[in-house]
C-alpha positions as CSV (number, residue, x, y, z in Angstrom):
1,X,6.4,5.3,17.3
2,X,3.8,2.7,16.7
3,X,1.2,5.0,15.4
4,X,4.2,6.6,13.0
5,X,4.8,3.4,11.7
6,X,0.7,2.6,10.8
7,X,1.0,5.6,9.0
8,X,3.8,4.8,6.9
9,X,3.1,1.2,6.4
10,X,0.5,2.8,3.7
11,X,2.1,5.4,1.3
12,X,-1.0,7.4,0.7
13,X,-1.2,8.8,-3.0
14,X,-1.8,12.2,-4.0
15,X,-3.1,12.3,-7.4
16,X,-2.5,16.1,-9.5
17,X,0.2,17.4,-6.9
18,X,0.3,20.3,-7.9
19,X,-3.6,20.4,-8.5
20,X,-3.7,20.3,-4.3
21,X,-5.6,23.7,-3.5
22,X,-7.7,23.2,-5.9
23,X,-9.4,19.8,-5.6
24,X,-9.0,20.4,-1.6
25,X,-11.1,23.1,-1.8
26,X,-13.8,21.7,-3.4
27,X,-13.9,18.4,-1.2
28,X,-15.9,18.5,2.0
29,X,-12.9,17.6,4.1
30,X,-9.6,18.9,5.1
31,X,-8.8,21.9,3.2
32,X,-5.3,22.0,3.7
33,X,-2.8,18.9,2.6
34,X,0.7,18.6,4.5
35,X,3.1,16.4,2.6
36,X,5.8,15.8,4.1
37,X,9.0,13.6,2.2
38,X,11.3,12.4,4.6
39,X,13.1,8.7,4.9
40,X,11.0,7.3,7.1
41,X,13.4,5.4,8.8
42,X,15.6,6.6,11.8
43,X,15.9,9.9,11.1
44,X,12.2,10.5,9.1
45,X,10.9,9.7,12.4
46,X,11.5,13.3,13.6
47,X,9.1,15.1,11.4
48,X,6.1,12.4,11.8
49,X,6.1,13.1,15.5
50,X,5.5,16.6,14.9
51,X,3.2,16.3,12.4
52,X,1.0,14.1,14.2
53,X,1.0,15.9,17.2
54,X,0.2,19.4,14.9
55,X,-2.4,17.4,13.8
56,X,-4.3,17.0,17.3
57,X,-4.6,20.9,16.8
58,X,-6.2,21.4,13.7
59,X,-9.3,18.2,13.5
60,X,-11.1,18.1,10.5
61,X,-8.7,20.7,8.7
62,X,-5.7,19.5,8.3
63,X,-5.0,16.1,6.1
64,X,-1.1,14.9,6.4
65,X,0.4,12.2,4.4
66,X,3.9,11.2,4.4
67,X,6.4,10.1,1.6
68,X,9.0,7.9,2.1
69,X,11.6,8.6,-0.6
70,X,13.1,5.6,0.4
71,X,10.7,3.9,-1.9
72,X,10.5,3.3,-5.6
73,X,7.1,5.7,-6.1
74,X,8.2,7.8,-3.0
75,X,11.4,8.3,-4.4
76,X,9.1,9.6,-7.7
77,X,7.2,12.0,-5.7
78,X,10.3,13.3,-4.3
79,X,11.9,13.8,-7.5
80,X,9.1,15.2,-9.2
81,X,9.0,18.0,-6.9
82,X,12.4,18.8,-6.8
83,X,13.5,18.5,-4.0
84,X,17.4,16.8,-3.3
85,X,16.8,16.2,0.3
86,X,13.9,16.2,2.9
87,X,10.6,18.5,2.7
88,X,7.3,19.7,3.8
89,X,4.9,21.0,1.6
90,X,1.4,23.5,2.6
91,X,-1.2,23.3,0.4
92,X,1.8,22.3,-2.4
93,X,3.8,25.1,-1.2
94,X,7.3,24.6,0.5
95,X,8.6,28.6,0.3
96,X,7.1,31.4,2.8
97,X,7.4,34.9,4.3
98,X,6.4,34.7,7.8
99,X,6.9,36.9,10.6
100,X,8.0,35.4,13.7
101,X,8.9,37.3,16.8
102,X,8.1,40.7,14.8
103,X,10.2,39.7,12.2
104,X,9.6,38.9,8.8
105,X,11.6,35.8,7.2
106,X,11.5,34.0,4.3
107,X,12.3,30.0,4.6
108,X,11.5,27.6,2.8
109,X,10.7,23.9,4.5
110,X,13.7,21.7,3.2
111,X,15.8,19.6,5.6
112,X,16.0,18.9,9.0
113,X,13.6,20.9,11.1
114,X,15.3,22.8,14.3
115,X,18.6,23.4,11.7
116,X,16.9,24.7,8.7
117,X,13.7,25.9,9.7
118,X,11.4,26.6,12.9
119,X,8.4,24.5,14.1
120,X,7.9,28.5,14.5
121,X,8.8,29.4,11.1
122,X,6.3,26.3,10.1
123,X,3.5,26.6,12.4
124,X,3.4,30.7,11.5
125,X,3.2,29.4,7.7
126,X,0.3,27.1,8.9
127,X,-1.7,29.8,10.4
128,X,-1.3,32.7,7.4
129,X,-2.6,29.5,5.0
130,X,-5.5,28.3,7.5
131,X,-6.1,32.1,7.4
132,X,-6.8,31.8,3.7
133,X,-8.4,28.9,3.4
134,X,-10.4,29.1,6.4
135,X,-11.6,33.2,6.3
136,X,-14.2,33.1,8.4
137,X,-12.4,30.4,11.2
């Protein structure tokens, strides 16, 4: 919790949202940005725990910031992305066709995790955008 709480005592800012893939791509670090806007409070904490521990997974490839809508310029964010509740965005994207289980399914990363959506539905979203980003592994 206390490492959660380090992270959100900075709200990091993402300049050009919607410019993500593109200035990721040419920088030398992580390729692939995981916003996720949440209010991190009781029930934010959720979604930081399985970031972070997603994180562990993908080093150096993966950069994850968190918005807490709860704030004045978090609360911006939020609303500039259009979203009326919680979110997680890939790479500036929050709608997907995965296949899970064999299956394909479309879902898009709004709400509260293990309701709305899969940490399967999410981590299969994950992997078909490392597979873009990162062809060759």
């Amino acid at each position: 919790m206390k490492r959660v709480i380090g992270f959100l005592a900075v709200v990091m800012v993402v300049s050009a949202a919607f410019g993500v893939g593109l200035a990721l791509r040419k920088s030398q670090g992580p390729r692939i940005l995981i916003e996720a806007y949440y209010p991190f409070r009781r029930q934010g904490f959720f979604i930081a725990d399985y970031l972070e521990a997603l994180a562990q997974r993908y080093p150096g490839k993966v950069k994850f910031v968190y918005i807490c809508y709860g704030t004045d310029e978090g609360y911006e964010k939020w609303r500039q992305r259009g979203l009326e509740c919680g979110g997680v965005f890939i790479n500036g994207r929050n709608n997907f066709e995965v296949v899970v289980n064999g299956k394909w399914q479309q879902v898009r990363f709004v709400k509260r995790m293990g309701v709305y959506w899969t940490a399967e539905q999410f981590e299969a979203a994950l992997v078909q955008v490392m597979k873009e980003v990162y062809p060759r592994g």
